[in-house]
C-alpha positions as CSV (number, residue, x, y, z in Angstrom):
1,X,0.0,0.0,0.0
2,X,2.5,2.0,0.8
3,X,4.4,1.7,-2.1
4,X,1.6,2.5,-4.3
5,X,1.4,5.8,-2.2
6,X,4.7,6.9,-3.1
7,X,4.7,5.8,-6.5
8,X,1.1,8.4,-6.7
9,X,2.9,11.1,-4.9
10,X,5.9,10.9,-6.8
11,X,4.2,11.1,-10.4
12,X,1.9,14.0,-8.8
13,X,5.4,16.2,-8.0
14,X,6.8,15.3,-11.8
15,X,3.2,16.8,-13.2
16,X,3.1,20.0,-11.1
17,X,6.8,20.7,-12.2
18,X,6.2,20.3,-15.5
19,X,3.1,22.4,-15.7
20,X,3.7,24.8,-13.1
21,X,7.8,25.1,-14.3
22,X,6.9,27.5,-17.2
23,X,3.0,28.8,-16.4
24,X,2.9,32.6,-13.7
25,X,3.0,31.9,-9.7
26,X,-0.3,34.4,-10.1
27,X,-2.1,31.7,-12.1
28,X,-1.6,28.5,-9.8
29,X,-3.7,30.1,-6.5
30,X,-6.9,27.9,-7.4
31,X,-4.6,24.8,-7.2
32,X,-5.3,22.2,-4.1
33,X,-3.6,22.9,-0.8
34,X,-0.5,20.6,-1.3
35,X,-0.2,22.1,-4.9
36,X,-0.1,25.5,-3.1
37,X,2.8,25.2,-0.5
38,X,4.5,23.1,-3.4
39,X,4.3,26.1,-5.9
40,X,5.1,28.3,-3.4
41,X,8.4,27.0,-2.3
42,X,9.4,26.9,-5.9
43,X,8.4,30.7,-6.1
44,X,11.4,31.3,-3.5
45,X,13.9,29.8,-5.5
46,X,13.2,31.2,-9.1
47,X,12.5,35.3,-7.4
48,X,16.1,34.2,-4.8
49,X,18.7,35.4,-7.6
50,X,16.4,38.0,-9.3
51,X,16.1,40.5,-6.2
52,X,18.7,42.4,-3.7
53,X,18.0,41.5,-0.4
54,X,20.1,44.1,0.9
55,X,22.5,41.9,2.4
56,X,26.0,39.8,1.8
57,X,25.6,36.5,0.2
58,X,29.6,36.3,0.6
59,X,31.7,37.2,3.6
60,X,35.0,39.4,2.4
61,X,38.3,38.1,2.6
62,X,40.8,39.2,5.2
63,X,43.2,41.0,2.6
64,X,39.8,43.1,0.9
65,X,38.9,44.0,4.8
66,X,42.2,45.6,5.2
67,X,42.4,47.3,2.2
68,X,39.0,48.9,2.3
69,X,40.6,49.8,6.4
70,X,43.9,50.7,5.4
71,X,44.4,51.7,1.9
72,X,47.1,50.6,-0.4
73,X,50.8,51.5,-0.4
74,X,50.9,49.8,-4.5
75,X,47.8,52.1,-5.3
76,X,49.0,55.2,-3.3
77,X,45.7,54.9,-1.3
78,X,47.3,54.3,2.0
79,X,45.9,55.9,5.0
80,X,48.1,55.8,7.8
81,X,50.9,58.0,8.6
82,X,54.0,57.3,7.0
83,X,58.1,57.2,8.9
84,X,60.3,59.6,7.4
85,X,63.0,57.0,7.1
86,X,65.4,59.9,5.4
87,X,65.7,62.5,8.4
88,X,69.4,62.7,9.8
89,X,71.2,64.7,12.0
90,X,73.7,67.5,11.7
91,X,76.3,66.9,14.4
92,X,78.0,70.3,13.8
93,X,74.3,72.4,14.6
94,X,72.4,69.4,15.9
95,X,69.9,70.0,14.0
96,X,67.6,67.3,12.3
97,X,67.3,67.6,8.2
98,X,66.0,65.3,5.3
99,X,68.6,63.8,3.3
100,X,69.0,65.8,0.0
101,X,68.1,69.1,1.7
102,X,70.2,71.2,3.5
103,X,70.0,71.9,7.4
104,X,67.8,75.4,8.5
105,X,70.3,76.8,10.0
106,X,72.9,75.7,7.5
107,X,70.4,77.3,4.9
108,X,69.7,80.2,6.1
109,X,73.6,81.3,6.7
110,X,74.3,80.0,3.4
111,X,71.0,82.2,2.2
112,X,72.3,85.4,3.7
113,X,76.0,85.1,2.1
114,X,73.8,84.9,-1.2
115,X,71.7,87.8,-0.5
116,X,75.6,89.6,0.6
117,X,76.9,88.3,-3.5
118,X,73.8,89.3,-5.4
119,X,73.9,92.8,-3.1
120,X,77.6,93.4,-4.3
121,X,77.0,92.1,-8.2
122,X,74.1,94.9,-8.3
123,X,77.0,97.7,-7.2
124,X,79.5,96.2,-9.3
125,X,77.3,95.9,-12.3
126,X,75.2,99.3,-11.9
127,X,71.2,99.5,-12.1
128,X,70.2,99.7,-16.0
129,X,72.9,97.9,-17.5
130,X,72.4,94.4,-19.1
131,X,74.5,91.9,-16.8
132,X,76.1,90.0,-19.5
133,X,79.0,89.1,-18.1
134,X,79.8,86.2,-16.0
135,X,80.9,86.5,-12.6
136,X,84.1,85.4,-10.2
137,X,83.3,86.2,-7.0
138,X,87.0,87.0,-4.6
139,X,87.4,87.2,-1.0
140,X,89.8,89.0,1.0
141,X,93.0,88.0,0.3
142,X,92.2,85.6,-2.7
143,X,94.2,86.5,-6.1
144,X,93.1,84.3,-9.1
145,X,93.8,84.6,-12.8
146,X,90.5,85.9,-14.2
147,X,90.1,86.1,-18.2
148,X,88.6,89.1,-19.9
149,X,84.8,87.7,-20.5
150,X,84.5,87.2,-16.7
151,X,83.5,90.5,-14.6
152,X,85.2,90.5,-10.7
153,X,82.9,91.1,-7.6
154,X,84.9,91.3,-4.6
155,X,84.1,90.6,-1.5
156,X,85.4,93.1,1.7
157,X,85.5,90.2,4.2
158,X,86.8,86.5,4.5
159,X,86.0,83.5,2.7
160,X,83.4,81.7,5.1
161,X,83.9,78.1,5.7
162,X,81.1,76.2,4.6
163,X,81.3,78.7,0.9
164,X,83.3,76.7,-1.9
165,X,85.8,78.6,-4.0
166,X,84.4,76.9,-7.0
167,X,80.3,77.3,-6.7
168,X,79.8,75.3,-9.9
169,X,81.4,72.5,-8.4
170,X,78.9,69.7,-7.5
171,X,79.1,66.8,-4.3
172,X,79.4,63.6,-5.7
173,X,78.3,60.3,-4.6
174,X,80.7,57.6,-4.0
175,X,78.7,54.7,-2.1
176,X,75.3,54.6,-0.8
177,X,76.3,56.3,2.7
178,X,78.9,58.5,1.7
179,X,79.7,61.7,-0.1
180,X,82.4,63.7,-1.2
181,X,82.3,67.7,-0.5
182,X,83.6,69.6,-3.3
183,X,87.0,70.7,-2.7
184,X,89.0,73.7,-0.8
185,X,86.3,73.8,1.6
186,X,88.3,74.9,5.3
């Protein structure tokens, strides 16, 4: 008996999905009760992928989570403060300074000696008059041979310390670490 049963209820299922597979939900309400909770339970699985439920059907991986946190270093979208792993110290002022850049204090003494050249070019040279020429700047007590294109501005003081002779002359890496001052420096 009881196999009969199944074999009825099993053949009823395979005729409601076939008719009811391709017909509108809206069209099965007449249908017998245990046609009705049938059809229904197929209505949740053919609207499941068609709306938004408004929430995550997937869980985000640990690596998404911290960048949507954090930001990126490779995409320049990183949020956190960064080290300054180039700051150094000047032992002579004590002064802290970025590597590349010169020291404030260094700056500004080396600013003012400027301001003290361009100051005595503008005498030498006279207001109006094109400056052409270039220039060889002479300390006290410095005698150079100078050729004709080049105009003198001389200085009334001392050479400072920290001011090259030669101005065009660039420092020059040797090694990662280390590099070489441009000569006659005292």
């Amino acid at each position: 008996m009881n196999l009969i049963r199944n074999v009825t209820r099993r053949f009823d299922y395979m005729v409601e999905s076939i008719i009811y597979r391709f017909m509108d939900p809206g069209l099965a309400l007449v249908a017998p009760v245990p046609l009705q909770r049938h059809l229904v339970q197929n209505c949740d699985n053919w609207l499941n992928p068609s709306i938004l439920w408004n929430t995550p059907r997937r869980r985000r991986c640990l690596e998404k989570r911290q960048t949507r946190r954090f930001g990126s270093l490779e995409w320049g979208t990183y949020k956190l403060p960064r080290i300054n792993q180039k700051i150094r110290v000047d032992h002579k002022t004590g002064e802290y300074f970025e590597l590349g850049k010169l020291a404030p204090l260094t700056y500004t003494r080396i600013m003012e000696e400027t301001k003290a050249i361009q100051k005595k070019m503008q005498e030498t040279f006279g207001t109006g008059t094109p400056k052409d020429q270039d220039v060889v700047v002479l300390y006290k007590g410095e005698q150079t041979q100078v050729p004709d294109k080049y105009r003198i501005v001389e200085m009334e003081r001392e050479r400072p310390s920290f001011f090259s002779s030669n101005l065009l002359q660039k420092t020059r890496a040797i090694e990662a670490g280390q590099t070489v001052k441009p000569s006659s420096l005292v």
